[in-house]
N, C-alpha and C positions, 0 to 999 in steps of 0.2 A: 943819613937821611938827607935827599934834596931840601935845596932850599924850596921848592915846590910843594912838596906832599910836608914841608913844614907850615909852610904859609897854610896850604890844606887844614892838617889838625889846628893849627888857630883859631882857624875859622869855626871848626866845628864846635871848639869849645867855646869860644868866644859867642857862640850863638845858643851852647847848652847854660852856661854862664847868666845872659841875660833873662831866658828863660826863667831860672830857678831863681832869679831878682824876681820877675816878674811873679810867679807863681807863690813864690813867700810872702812879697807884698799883701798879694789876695787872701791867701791866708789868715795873714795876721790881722787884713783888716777887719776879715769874717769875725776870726776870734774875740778881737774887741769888739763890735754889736754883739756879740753875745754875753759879753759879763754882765748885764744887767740880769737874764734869764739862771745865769748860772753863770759865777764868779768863777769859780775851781774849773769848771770847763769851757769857759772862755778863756780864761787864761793858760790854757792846757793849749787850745788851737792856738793860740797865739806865739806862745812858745816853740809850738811845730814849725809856724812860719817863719820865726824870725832865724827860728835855725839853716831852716833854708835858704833865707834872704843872705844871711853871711856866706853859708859854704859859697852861694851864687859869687857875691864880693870877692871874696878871698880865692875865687877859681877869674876872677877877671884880670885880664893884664894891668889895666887901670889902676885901679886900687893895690898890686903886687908891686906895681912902679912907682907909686905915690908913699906905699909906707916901706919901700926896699927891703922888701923880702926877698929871699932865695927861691929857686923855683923850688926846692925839696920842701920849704915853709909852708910854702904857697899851695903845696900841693895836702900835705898832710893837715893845715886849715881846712882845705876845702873840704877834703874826705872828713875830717874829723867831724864838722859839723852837719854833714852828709847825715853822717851815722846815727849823730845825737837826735834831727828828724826822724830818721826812722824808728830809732827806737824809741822815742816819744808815744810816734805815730802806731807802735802796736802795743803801747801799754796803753794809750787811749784807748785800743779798741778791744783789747781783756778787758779792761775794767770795766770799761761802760755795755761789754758783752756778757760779764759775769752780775750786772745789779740788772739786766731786763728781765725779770718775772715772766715763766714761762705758765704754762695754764691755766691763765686767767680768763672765766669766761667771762662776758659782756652781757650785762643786765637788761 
């Protein structure tokens, strides 16, 4: 690989990176406004986020050079907590797809 089309993926990740900081962030902040309404599912979003906000971290050169990690570390951080979001994110949405009451008419 050029040092060109390296500097390249940097960039791309470097910019998918701050993204999924940013989008975690939101997340999680969502999540906490809603523990008042609902503790277990506020803290369910929240949990989605933060997992997000890390993979985001742990995929940033930043923080991979700050707590000297290996790129192989670096990289299975990221993915890992990648995964932990997602799979979060579809047992949120079984569970809260399996208690919506179907049939209900409206009085």
């Amino acid at each position: 690989m050029t040092t060109t089309s390296a500097s390249r993926f940097e960039g791309v990740t470097g910019l998918a990176s701050a993204l999924a900081v940013l989008v975690g962030l939101l997340v999680t902040a969502y999540g906490l406004l809603l523990v008042p309404l609902s503790a277990l599912g506020g803290l369910w979003i929240a949990a989605i986020g933060l997992s997000l906000l890390l993979s985001g971290l742990f995929a940033s050169r930043f923080v991979a050079d700050r707590m000297d990690l290996a790129p192989a570390a670096r990289r299975n951080l990221s993915v890992g907590f990648g995964l932990l979001a997602v799979v979060l994110l579809v047992a949120f949405a079984a569970v809260n797809g399996m208690t919506v009451e179907y049939g209900e008419a409206s009085a």
